[in-house]
C-alpha positions as CSV (number, residue, x, y, z in Angstrom):
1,X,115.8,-12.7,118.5
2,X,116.5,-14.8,121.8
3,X,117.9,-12.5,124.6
4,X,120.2,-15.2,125.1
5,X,123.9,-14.0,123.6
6,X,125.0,-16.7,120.6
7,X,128.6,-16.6,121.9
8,X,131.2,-19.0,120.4
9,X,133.7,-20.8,122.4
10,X,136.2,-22.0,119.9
11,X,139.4,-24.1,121.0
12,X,140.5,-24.7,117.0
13,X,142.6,-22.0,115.4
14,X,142.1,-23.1,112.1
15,X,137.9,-22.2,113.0
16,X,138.6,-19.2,115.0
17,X,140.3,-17.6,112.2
18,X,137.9,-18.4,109.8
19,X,135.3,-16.9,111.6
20,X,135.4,-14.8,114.6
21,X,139.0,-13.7,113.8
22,X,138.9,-13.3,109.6
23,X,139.0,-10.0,108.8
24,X,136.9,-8.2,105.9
25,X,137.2,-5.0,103.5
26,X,135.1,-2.2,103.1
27,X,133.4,-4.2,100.1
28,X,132.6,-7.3,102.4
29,X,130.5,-5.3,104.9
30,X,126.6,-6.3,103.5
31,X,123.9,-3.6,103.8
32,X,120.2,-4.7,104.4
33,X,118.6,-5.1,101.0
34,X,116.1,-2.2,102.1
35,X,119.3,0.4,102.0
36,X,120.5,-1.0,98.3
37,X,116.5,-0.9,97.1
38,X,116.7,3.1,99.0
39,X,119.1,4.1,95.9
40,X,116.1,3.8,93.5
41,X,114.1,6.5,95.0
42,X,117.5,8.4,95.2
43,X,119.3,7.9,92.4
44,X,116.5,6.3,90.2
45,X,118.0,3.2,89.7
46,X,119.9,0.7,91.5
47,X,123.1,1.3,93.0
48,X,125.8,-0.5,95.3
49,X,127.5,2.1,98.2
50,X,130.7,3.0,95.8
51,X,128.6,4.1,93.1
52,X,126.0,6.0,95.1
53,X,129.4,7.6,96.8
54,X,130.5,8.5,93.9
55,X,127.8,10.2,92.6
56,X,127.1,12.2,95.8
57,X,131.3,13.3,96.2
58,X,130.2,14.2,92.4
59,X,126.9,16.6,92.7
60,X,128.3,18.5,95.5
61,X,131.7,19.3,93.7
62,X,130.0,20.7,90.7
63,X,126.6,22.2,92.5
64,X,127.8,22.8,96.5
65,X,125.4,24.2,98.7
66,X,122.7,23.8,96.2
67,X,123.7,19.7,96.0
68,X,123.8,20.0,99.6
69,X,121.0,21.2,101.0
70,X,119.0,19.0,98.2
71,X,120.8,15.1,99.9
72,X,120.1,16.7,103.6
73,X,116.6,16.7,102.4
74,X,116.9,13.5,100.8
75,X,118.9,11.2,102.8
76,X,118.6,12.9,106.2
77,X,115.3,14.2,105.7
78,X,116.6,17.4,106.7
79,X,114.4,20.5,106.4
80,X,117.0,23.4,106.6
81,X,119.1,25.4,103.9
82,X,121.0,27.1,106.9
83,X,124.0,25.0,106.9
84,X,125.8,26.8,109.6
85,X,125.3,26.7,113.2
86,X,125.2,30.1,115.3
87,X,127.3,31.2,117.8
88,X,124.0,32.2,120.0
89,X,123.2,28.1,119.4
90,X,126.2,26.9,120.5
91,X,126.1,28.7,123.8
92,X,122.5,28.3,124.2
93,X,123.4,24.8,124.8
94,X,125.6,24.8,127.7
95,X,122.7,26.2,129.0
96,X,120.5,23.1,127.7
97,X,122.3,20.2,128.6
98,X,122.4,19.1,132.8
99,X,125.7,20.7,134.9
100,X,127.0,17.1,135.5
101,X,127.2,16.1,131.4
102,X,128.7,19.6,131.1
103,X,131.2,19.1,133.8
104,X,132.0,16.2,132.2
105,X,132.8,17.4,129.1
106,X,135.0,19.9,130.4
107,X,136.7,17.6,132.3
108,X,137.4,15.1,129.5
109,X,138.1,18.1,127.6
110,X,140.6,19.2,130.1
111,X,142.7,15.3,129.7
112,X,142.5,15.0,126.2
113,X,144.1,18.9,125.7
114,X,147.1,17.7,128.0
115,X,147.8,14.5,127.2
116,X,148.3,15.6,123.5
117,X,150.6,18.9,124.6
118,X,153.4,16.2,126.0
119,X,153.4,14.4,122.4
120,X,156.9,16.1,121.5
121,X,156.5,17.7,118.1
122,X,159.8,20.2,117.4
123,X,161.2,21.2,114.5
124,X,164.7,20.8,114.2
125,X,168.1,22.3,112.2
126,X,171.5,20.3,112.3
127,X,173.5,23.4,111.6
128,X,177.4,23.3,110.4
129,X,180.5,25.2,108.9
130,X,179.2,24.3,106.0
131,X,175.6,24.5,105.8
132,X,172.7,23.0,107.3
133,X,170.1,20.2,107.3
134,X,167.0,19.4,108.7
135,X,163.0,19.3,109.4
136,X,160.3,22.3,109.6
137,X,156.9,20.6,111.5
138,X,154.0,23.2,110.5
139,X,150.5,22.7,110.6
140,X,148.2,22.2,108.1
141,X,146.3,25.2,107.3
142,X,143.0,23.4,107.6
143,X,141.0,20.7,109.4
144,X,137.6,19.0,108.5
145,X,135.9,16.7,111.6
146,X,133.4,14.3,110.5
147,X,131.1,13.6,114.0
148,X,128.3,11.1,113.8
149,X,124.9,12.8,114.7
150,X,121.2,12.0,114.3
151,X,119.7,9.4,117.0
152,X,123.3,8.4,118.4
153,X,125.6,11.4,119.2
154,X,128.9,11.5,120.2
155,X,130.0,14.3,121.8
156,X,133.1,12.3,123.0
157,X,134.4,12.1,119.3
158,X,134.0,15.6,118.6
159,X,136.4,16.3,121.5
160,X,139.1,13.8,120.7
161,X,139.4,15.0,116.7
162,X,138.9,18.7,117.6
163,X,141.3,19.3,120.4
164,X,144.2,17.3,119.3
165,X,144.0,19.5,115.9
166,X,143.9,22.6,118.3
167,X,147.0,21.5,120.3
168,X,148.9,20.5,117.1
169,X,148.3,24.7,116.3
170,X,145.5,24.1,113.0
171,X,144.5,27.8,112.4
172,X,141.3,26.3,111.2
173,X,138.7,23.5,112.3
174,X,135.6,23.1,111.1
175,X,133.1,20.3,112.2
176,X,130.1,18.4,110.3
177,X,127.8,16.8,112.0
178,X,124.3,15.6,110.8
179,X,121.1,16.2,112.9
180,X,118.3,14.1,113.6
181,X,116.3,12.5,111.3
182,X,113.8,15.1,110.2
183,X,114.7,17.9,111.7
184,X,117.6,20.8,112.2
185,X,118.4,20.1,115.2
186,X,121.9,18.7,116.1
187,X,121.6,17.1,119.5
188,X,122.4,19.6,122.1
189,X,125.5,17.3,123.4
190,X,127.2,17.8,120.1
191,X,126.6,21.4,120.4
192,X,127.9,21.6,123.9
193,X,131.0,19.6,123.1
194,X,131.7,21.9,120.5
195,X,131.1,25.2,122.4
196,X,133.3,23.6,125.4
197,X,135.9,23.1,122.5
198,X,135.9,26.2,120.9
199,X,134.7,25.0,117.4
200,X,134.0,28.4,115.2
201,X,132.4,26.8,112.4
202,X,129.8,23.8,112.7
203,X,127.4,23.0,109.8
204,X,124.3,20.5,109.4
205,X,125.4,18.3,107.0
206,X,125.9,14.6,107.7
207,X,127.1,11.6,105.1
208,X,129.3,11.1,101.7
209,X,127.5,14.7,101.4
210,X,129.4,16.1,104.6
211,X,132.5,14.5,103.2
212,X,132.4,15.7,99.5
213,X,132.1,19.8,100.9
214,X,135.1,19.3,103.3
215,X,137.3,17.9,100.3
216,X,136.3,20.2,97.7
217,X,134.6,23.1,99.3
218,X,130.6,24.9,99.0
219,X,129.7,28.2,98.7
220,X,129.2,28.2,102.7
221,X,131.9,25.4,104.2
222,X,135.5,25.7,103.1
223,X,137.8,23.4,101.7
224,X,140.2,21.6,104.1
225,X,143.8,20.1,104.3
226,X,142.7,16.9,106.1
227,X,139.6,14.8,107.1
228,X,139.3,13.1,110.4
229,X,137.1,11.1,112.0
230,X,134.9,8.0,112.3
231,X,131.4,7.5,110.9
232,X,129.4,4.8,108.9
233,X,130.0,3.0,105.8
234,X,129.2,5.9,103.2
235,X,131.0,8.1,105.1
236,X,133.9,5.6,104.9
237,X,133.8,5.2,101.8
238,X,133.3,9.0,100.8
239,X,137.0,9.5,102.5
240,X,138.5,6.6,100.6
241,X,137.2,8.3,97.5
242,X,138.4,11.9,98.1
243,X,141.6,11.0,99.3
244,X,144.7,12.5,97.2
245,X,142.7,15.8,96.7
246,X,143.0,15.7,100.8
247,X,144.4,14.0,103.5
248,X,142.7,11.2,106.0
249,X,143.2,10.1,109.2
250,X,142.2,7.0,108.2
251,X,139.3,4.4,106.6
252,X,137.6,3.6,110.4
253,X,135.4,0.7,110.1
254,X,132.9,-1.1,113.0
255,X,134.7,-1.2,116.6
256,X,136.4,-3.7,117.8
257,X,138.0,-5.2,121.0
258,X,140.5,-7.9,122.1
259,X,140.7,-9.0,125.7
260,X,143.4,-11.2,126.8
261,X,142.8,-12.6,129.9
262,X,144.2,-15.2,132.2
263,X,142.4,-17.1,135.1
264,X,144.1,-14.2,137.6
265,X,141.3,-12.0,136.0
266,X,137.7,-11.2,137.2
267,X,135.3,-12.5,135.0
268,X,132.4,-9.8,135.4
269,X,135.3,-7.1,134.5
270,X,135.3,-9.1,131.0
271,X,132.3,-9.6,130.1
272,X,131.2,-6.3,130.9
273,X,134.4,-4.9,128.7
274,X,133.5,-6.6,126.0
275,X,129.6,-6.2,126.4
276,X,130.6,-2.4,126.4
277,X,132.1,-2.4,123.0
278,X,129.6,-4.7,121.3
279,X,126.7,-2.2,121.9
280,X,128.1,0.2,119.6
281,X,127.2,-1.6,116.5
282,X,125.7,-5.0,114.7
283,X,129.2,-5.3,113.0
284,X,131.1,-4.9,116.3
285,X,133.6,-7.5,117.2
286,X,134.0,-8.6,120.9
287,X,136.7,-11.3,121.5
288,X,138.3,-12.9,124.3
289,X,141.6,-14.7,124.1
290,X,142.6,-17.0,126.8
291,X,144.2,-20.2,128.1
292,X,141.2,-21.0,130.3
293,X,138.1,-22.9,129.2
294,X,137.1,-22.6,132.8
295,X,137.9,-19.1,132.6
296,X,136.0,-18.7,129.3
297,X,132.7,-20.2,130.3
298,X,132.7,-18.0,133.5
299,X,132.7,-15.1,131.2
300,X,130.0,-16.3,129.0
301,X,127.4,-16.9,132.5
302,X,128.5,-13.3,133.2
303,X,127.7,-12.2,129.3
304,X,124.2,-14.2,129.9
305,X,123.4,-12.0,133.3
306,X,124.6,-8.8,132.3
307,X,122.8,-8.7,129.1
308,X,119.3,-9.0,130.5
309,X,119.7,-5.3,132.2
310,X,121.4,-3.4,128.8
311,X,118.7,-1.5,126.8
312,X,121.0,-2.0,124.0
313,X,120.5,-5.7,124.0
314,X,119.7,-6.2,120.5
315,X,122.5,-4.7,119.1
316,X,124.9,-6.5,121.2
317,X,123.1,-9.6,120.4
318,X,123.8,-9.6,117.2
319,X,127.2,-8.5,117.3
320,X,127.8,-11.2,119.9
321,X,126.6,-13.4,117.3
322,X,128.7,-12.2,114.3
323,X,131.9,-11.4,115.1
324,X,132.7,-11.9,118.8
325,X,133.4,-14.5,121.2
326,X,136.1,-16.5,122.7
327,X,139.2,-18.4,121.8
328,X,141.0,-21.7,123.5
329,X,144.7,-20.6,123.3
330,X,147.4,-22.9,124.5
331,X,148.9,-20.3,126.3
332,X,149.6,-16.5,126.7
333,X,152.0,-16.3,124.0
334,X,149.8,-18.1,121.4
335,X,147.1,-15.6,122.6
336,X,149.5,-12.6,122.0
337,X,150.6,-14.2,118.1
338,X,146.8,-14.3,117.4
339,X,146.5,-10.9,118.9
340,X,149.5,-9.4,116.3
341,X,148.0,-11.4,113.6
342,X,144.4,-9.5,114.3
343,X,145.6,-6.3,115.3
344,X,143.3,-5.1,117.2
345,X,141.6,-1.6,117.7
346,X,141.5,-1.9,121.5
347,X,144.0,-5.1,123.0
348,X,143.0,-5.0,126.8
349,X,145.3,-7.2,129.1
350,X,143.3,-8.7,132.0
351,X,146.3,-10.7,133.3
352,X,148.8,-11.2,136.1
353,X,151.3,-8.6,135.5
354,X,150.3,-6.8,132.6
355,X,152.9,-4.4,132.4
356,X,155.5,-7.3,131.5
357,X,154.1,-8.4,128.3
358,X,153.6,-5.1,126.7
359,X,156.5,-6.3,124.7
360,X,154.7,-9.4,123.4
361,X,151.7,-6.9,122.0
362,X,153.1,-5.5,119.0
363,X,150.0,-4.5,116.8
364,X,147.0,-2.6,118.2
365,X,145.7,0.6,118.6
366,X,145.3,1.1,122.1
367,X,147.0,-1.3,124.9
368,X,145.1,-1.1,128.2
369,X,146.8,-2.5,131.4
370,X,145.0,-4.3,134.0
371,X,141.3,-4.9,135.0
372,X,141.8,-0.8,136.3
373,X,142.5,0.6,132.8
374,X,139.3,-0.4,131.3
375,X,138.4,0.3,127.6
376,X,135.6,2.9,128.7
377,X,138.0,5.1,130.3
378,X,140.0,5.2,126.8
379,X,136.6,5.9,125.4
380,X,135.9,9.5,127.3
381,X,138.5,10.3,129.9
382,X,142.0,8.8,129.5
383,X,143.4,11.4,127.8
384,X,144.6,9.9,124.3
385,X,142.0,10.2,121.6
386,X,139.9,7.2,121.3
387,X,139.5,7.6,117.0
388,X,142.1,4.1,116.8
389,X,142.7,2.2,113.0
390,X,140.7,-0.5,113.2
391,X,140.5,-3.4,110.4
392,X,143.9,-4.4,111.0
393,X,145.2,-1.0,110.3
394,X,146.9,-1.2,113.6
395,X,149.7,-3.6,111.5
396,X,150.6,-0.1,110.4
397,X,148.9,2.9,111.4
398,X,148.2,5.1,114.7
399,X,145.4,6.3,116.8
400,X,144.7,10.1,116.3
401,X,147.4,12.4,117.2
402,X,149.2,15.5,116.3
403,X,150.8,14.3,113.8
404,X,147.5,13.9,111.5
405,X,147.5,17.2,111.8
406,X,151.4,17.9,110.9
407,X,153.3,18.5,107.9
408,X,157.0,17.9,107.8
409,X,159.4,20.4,105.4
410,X,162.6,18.7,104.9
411,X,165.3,21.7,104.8
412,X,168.4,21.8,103.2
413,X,170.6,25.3,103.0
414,X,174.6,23.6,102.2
415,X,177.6,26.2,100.8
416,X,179.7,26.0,98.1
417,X,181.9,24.4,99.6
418,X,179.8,21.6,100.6
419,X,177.7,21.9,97.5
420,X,180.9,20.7,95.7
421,X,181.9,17.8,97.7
422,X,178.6,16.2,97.4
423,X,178.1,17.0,93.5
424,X,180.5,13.9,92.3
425,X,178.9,11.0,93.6
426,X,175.4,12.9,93.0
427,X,176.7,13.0,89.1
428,X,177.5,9.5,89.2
429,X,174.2,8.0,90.8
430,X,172.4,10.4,88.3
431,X,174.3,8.8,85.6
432,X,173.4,5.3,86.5
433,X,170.0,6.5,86.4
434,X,170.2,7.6,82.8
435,X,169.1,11.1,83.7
436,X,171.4,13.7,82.0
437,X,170.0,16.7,83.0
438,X,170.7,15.3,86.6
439,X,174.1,14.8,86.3
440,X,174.5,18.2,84.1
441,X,173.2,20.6,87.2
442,X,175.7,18.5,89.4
443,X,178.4,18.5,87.3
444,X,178.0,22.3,86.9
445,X,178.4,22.8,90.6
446,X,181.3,20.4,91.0
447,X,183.7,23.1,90.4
């Protein structure tokens, strides 16, 4: 691949959202043929993602820790059958891991535990003289945390599922993470970010495999309320399939940011944002929205120099060149429509007084103000927790926060006296409804 970035420069609308800015399902994401042919020698035949999912989410249902242990070996190449990680490991490891990282973690720890304790989150009873309505907020008994392991761990995402569920009062949170690639051994980062969390129970299980045991429960991890966070295809997909028998925060696909950006902004400041997200994955999208031709070949030289000194450069190179680059707008406000059409995971605003159109950005998961509020902060430091819907899901959903890990209780304790007064036009509606039995329990209070 040439290490010169294929980035598009598109001043059509009609092209740019049939390419750069079409959006795709979970079934339009293509795996290399050698991870298809890999189901042979697992499965012994043929199978797309869904159906190997499926038959994973399966085996561990019926055989647990046995199924387990058996695709750690398989998939991972994982040679362990202890599942759970010590206590003695996970202090061990603040031990292992440099001061600096740890005083990082502890201070990112710090924001993301206080940022989430001013999210209001009250119960409340609208109490009269003659009875009373209203809504018990409890947490759910039980929390699963997916965190991508092996080669590429994210200690970061461990802290912004974990402590949110803490601060939302979760009596139980469990974490699975996979280790490397043949071997036990989760990355000492992940163990330190747990330890620094307070995580009791971490296991070393990774995949649709990791998924299936949260949902349904194994003879050594328990059965959870809820599922949260991010992690690759299968693991997407696993979530899809065990929702209904548990709760999700969400399906989270590839990353993706939007930068809008006018010709006040400072071209390195975007290419490096967007440079920043694209190295997380092949399928990552990078895209720049702006009035500015000028302004959008500046940041395409900076792309071009700031490339050549990133040892992630083939990843970003080819997510540069599939779902990334920049759009010709005819102003700000077509570039905010396109931006609410896309709905974006991240929508940084690199323009002259951001703070005044955060009324024109409707749909994203995270808003970030000015060439100061970059996307990186949002990633460790911020405060809020960087697990955002991404596929468009910001039309309708939220980034993680307590509320994933809520359960609201409507309450409703009237008197007789009330009971009564409501009972006729509750016998009527019931009527209208063709429900009998309805009507007869209101009618029998009406009195």
């Amino acid at each position: 691949m040439s290490d010169k970035a294929a980035w598009r420069i598109i001043s059509d609308l009609d092209e740019a959202r049939n390419t750069i800015l079409k959006r795709y399902s979970l079934r339009d994401y293509a795996l290399p043929e050698h991870v298809i042919e890999r189901s042979v020698d697992l499965f012994g035949e043929r199978l797309l993602p869904e159906a190997a999912v499926r038959r994973i989410i399966r085996s561990v249902r019926d055989d647990g820790d046995k199924a387990l242990i058996e695709w750690n070996r398989k998939i991972d190449r994982t040679p362990t059958d202890n599942l759970l990680v010590t206590r003695a490991e996970l202090t061990a490891s603040l031990r292992a891991i440099a001061p600096e990282l740890r005083q990082a973690l502890e201070f990112a720890a710090e924001r993301i535990r206080a940022f989430h304790r001013k999210q209001p989150l009250n119960s409340w009873i609208d109490a009269s003289a003659d009875g009373s309505l209203g809504q018990l907020i409890r947490p759910v008994d039980s929390v699963g945390v997916y965190v991508p392991g092996g080669s590429a761990p994210l200690p970061s995402s461990l802290l912004m599922s974990v402590i949110p569920a803490q601060v939302a009062g979760v009596p139980e949170v469990i974490v699975c993470t996979p280790p490397g690639s043949g071997t036990s051994d989760i990355h000492q980062t992940i163990l330190a970010a747990a330890a620094i969390a307070g995580v009791e129970k971490l296991y070393r299980v990774g995949g649709a495999q990791a998924i299936a045991a949260m949902a349904y429960g194994t003879e050594s991890i328990p059965r959870v309320a809820t599922i949260v966070g991010a992690g690759n295809l299968f693991v997407t997909l696993a979530k899809q399939q065990v929702y209904g028998d548990v709760g999700i925060d969400g399906l989270l696909g590839p990353t993706e940011t939007m930068v809008i950006a006018d010709e006040s902004a400072d071209p390195r400041y975007a290419a490096a944002d967007l440079l920043a997200q694209a190295e997380h994955d092949e399928l990552a999208s990078a895209i720049l929205l702006t009035p500015s031709l000028d302004f959008a070949m500046l940041v395409e030289t900076q792309i071009q120099r700031q490339l050549q000194r990133l040892p992630r450069r083939d990843i970003i190179l080819a997510a540069l060149a599939n779902r990334s680059g920049a759009v010709i707008t005819a102003d700000l406000e077509q570039a905010f429509e396109l931006a609410n059409e896309y709905a974006a995971e991240h929508l940084c605003l690199l323009v002259k007084d951001p703070w005044s159109w955060i009324g024109k950005a409707r749909n994203a998961g995270g808003i970030f103000l000015g060439e100061h509020s970059y996307e990186v902060l949002g990633d460790y430091v911020a405060g809020p927790s960087h697990v955002m819907p991404t596929g468009g899901t910001a039309r309708f959903a939220s980034p993680l926060n307590l509320l994933n890990f809520v359960k609201i209780t409507s309450l409703i304790g009237l008197d007789q006296g009330s009971a009564a007064e409501l009972s006729a036009p509750a016998q009527r509606l019931a009527q209208a409804e063709s429900l009998d039995a309805h009507a007869a329990a209101a009618k029998l209070r009406s009195r």
